[in-house]
C-alpha positions in Angstrom: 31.2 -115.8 -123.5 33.2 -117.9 -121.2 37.0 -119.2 -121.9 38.2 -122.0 -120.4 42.2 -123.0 -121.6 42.7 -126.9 -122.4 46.6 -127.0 -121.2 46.2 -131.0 -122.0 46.9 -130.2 -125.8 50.4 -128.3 -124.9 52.3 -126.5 -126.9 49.0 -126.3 -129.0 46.9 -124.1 -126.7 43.2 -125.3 -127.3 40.0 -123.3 -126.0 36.5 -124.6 -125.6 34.1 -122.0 -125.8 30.4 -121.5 -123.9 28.1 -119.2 -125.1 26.1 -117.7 -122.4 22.3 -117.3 -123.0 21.5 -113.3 -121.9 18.0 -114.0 -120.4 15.0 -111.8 -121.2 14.3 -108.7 -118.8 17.7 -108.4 -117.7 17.9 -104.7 -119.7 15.2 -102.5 -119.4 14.0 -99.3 -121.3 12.2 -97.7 -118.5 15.0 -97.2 -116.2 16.2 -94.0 -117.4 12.4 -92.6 -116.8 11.4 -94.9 -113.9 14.0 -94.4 -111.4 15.2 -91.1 -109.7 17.7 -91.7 -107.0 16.8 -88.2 -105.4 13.3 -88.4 -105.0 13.9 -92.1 -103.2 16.5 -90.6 -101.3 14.0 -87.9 -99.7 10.9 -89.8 -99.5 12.4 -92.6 -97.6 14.1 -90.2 -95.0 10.5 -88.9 -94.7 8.4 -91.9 -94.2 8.2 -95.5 -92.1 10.6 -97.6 -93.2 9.3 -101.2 -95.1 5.8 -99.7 -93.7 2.8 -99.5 -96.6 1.8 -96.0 -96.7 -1.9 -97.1 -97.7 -2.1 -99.5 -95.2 -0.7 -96.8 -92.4 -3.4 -94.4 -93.7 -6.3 -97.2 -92.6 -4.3 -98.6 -89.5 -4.3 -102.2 -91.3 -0.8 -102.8 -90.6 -1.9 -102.6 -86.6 -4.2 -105.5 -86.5 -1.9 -107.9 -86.9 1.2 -108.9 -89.1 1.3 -108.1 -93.1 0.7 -111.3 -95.2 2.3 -109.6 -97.9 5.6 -107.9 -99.3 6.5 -104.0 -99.2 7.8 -102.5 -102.6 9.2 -99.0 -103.0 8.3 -97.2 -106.2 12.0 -96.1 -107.7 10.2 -93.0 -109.2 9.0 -91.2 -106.0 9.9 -93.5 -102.7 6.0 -94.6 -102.5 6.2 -97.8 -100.1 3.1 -100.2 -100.8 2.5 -103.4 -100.2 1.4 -106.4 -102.4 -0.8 -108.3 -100.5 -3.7 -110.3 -102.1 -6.4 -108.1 -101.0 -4.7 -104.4 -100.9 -2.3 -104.5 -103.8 -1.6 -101.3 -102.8 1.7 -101.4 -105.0 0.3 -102.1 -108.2 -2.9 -99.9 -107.5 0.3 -96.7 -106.8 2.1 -97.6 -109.9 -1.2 -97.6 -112.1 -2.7 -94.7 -111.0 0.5 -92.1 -111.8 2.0 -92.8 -115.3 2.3 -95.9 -115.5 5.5 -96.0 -117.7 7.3 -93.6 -115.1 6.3 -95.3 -112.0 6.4 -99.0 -113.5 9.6 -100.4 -111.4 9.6 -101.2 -107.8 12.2 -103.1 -106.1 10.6 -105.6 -102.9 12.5 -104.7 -99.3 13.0 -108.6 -98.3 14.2 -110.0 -101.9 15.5 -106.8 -102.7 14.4 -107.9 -106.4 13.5 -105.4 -108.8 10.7 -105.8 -111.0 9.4 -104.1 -114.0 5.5 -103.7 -114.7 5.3 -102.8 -117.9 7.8 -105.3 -118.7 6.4 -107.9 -116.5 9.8 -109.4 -115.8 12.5 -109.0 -112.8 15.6 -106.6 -113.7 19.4 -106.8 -113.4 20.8 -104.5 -111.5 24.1 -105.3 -113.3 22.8 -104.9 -117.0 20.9 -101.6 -116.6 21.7 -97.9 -116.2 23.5 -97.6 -113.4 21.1 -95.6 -111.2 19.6 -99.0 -111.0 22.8 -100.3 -108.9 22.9 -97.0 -106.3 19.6 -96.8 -106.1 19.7 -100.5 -104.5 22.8 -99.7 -102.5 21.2 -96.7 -101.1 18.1 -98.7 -100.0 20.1 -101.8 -98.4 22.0 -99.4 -96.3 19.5 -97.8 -95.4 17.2 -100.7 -94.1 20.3 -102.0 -91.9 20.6 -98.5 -90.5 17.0 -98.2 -89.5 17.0 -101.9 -88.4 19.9 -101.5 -85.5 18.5 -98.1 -84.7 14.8 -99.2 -84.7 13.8 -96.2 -86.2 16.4 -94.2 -83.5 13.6 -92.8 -82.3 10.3 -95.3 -81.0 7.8 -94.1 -78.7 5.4 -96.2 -76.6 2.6 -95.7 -74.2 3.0 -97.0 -70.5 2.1 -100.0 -70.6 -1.4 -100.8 -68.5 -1.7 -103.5 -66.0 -4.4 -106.1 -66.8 -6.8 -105.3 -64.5 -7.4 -102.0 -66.3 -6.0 -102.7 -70.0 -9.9 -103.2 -71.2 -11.0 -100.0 -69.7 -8.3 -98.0 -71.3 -8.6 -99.6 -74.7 -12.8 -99.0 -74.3 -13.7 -102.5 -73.7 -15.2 -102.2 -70.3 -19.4 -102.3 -70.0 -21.2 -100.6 -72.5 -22.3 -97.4 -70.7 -22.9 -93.6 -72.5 -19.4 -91.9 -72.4 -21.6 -88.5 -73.8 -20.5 -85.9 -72.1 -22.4 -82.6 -72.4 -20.9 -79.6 -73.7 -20.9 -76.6 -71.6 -19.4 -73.1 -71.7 -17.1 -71.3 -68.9 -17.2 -68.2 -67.6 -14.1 -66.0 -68.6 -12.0 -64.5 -65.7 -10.6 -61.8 -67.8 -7.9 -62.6 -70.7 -8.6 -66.6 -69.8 -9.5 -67.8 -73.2 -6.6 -69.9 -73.5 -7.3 -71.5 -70.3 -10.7 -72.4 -71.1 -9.8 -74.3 -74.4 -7.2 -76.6 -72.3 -10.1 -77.0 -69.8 -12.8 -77.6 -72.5 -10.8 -80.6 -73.8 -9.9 -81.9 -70.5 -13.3 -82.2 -70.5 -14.2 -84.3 -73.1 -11.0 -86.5 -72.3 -13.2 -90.2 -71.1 -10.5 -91.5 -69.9 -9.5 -88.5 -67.5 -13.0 -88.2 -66.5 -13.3 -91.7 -65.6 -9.8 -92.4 -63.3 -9.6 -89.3 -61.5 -13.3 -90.4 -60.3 -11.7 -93.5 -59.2 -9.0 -92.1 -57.4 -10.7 -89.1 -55.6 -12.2 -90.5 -52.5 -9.9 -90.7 -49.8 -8.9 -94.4 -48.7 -9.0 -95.2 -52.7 -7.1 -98.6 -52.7 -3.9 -99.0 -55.1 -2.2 -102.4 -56.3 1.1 -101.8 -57.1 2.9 -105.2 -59.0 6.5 -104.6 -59.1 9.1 -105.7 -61.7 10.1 -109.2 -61.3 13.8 -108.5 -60.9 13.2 -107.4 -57.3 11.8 -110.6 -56.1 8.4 -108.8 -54.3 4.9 -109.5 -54.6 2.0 -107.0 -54.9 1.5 -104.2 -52.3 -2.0 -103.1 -51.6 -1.8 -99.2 -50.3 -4.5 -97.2 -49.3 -4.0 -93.5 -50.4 -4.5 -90.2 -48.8 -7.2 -87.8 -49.7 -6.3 -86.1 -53.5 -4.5 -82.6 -53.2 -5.9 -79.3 -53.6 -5.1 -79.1 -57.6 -6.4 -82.3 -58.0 -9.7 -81.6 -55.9 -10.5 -79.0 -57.9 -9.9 -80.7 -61.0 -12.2 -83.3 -60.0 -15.3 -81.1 -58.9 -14.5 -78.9 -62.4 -15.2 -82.1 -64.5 -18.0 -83.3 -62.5 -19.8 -80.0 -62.5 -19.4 -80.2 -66.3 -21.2 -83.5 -66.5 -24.1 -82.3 -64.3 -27.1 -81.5 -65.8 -28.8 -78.1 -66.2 -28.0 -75.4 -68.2 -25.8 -72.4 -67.8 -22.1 -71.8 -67.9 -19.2 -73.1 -65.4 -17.0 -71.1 -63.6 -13.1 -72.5 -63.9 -12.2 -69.8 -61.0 -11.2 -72.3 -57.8 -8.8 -74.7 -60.4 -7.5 -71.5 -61.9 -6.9 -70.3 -58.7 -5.3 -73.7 -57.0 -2.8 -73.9 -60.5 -1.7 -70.3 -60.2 -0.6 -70.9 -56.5 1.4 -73.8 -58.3 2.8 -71.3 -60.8 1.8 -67.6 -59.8 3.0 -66.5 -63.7 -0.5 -67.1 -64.8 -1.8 -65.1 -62.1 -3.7 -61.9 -63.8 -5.9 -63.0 -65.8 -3.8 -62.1 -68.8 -3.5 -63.8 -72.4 -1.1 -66.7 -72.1 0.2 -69.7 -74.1 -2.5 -72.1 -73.6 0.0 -75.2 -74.5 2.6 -74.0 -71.6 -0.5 -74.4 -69.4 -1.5 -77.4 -70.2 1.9 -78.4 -69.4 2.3 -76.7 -66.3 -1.7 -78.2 -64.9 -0.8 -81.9 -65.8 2.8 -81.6 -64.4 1.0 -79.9 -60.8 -1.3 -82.7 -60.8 1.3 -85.4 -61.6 3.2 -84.2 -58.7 0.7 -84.2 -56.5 -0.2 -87.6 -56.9 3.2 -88.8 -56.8 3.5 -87.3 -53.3 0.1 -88.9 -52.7 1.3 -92.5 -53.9 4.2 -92.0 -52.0 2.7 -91.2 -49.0 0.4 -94.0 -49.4 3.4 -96.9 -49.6 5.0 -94.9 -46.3 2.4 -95.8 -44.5 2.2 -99.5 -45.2 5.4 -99.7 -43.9 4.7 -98.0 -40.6 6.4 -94.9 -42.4 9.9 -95.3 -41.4 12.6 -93.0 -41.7 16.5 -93.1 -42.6 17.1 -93.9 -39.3 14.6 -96.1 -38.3 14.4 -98.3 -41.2 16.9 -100.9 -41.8 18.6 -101.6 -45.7 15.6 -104.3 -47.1 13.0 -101.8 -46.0 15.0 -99.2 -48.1 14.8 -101.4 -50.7 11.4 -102.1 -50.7 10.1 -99.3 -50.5 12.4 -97.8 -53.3 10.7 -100.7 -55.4 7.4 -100.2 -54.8 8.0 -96.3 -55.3 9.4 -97.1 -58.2 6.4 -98.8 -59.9 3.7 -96.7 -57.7 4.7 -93.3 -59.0 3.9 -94.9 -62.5 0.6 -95.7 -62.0 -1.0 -91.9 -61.2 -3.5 -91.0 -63.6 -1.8 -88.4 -65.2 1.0 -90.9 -66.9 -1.6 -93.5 -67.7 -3.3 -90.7 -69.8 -1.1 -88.1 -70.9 2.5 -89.5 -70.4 4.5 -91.5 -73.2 8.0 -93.1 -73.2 10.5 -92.2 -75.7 13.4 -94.0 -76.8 16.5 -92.4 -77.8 19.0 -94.7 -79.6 22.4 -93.8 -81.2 25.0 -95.7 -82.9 28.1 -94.8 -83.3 29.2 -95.6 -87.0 32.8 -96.6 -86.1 32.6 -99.0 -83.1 28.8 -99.9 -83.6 28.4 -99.3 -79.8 24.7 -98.2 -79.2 23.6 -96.3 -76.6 19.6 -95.6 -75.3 18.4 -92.6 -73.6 14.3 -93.6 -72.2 12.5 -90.0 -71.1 9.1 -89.5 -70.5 7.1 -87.1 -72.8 3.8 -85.1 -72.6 3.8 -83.4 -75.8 6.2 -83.7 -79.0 7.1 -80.6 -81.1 6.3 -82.0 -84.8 8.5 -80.4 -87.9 6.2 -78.8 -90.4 6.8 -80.5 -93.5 7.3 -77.9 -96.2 6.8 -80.2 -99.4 2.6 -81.4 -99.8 2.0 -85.2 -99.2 2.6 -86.1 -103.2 -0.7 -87.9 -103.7 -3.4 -85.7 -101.8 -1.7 -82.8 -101.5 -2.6 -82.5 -97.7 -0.1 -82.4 -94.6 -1.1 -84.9 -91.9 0.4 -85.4 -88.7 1.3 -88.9 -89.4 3.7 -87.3 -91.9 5.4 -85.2 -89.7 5.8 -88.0 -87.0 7.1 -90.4 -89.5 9.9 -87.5 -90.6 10.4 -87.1 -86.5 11.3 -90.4 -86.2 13.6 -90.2 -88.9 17.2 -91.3 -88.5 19.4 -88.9 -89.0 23.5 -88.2 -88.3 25.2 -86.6 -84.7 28.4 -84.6 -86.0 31.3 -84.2 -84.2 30.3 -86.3 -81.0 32.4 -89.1 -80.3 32.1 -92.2 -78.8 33.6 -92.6 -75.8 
């Protein structure tokens, strides 16, 4: 009821009264079984934010941009989406119970919506769980929209020329490669898992084909800040690691039966690091880290090398202050484009904001591997733990105590 005062008719106060209409589906009797702040709370901080789960699970939301809106269940933190075809929202709510999973509230409207109701809530009129639970999810969205997630990793990306081959569009030729066993050396189990999957890896297999011959050309395009064109450098035969990597992999692909023996790569990465030396049980993950970082090295001395030369190799006294900087460039770029970081090497991004001056800083470091949390609770639906969950609860924003910004 609104009072409005008619100070015309002084000293005889006068009031005109308007009788407000309350609209239907502004109160709803689900809310006090359909909505549970907590369980929001902990599925969003374990999830992609404004992602469809369904659609993550079938890659969908990769082939292009969603047509559709994302809602979040306000029983259990389910994000789905509500596009013509999926419906993956409505499909969620009416396959639990549908009277406890019936309200949803849409991440760009931020309009909540009742199903068995079929009408759009207040969040003034209802329980006020209602109200938090839509205070708790707008905060949230602008936190993980000026961090980006805090956390976003990226592969390298590929220069044209070889985009197709890495993404398996190149000419249709068998990639089948036969399966073989290896010898043992002693304790080497370990080592001959990492080498069994090496393997199998296509890509590996086909670049470090490319790049073994000496006199293997290299294009390197740097950034356009610098203001230099390509550089065409020829590179010097592959180093010993690398060698025997190569022959390893090729004598795995030959055909004919019998086992292979790992013995002259096991022998060229213990000279690289003499703690495997022994033939004793080791962490097979630490060696994996330890070949691919050997390798990576020696092609970054190769590349290096390589650019040197096309510059007459000059020297910090012979070489004047744009020579310097060229060849800093080109390094820079070059070093990038060894097999091993076009393969095995990721880029991860590092953002923190501080929540008193809003100043954000980004840290960019390269990555092999990334040590996943175990997520104790099941996946609610299929009762399963996937990876996807436990990178989606890694790139999870979360708070820095007692750091300050300086």
């Amino acid at each position: 009821i609104k009072l409005t005062e008619n100070k015309k008719c002084f000293p005889h106060k006068l009031f005109s009264y308007t009788f407000l209409t309350v609209s239907p589906g502004l109160t709803c009797q689900h809310v006090s079984r359909a909505v549970d702040l907590n369980s929001v709370k902990k599925a969003v901080t374990q999830s992609l934010w404004s992602v469809c789960a369904e659609c993550l699970k079938e890659r969908t939301p990769f082939e292009g941009e969603p047509s559709g809106d994302v809602l979040i269940c306000l029983r259990c933190g389910f994000q789905g989406c509500n596009q013509s075809e999926a419906q993956h929202s409505t499909k969620h709510q009416l396959a639990q119970h549908p009277e406890s999973h019936c309200i949803s509230i849409s991440l760009s409207s931020w309009k909540a919506w009742c199903l068995e109701c079929n009408e759009e809530l207040s969040t003034h009129c209802n329980k006020k769980v209602l109200a938090q639970t839509l205070d708790f999810l707008q905060k949230h969205s602008v936190k993980a929209a000026s961090a980006t997630s805090s956390k976003v990793i990226r592969l390298r990306e590929e220069p044209e020329d070889s985009a197709d081959a890495l993404r398996g569009r190149g000419p249709a030729i068998s990639t089948l490669i036969p399966v073989k066993g290896i010898n043992n050396l002693g304790n080497t189990c370990f080592f001959n898992a990492v080498m069994q999957n090496l393997s199998q890896t296509h890509l590996l297999n086909e670049l470090i084909a490319e790049v073994k011959e000496k006199g293997h050309k290299l294009k390197i395009c740097p950034s356009p800040e610098t203001n230099l064109g390509p550089l065409t450098i020829t590179l010097p035969s592959p180093e010993p690691l690398t060698s025997a990597m190569f022959l390893f992999l090729h004598s795995m692909k030959e055909a004919g039966k019998g086992p292979v023996s790992p013995k002259v790569v096991f022998n060229q990465l213990c000279h690289k690091a003499p703690r495997f030396k022994g033939y004793q049980q080791q962490d097979s993950q630490e060696l994996l880290h330890y070949l691919l970082d050997s390798m990576r090295m020696e092609e970054t001395k190769r590349i290096k090398a390589g650019i040197l030369k096309a510059f007459n190799n000059p020297t910090e006294k012979t070489a004047d202050e744009e020579t310097k900087r060229q060849v800093k460039a080109y390094g820079k770029e070059g070093v990038k484009m060894n097999f091993v970081d076009r393969i095995f090497v990721g880029e991860l991004t590092n953002t923190i904001m501080c929540e008193e001056c809003a100043h954000i800083s980004t840290v960019k470091e390269a990555f092999i591997d990334i040590s996943l949390p175990i997520i104790e609770e099941r996946v609610r639906q299929k009762g399963e733990r996937t990876v996807l969950t436990s990178l989606s609860f890694f790139m999870t924003d979360s708070d820095v105590i007692s750091v300050l910004c300086r």
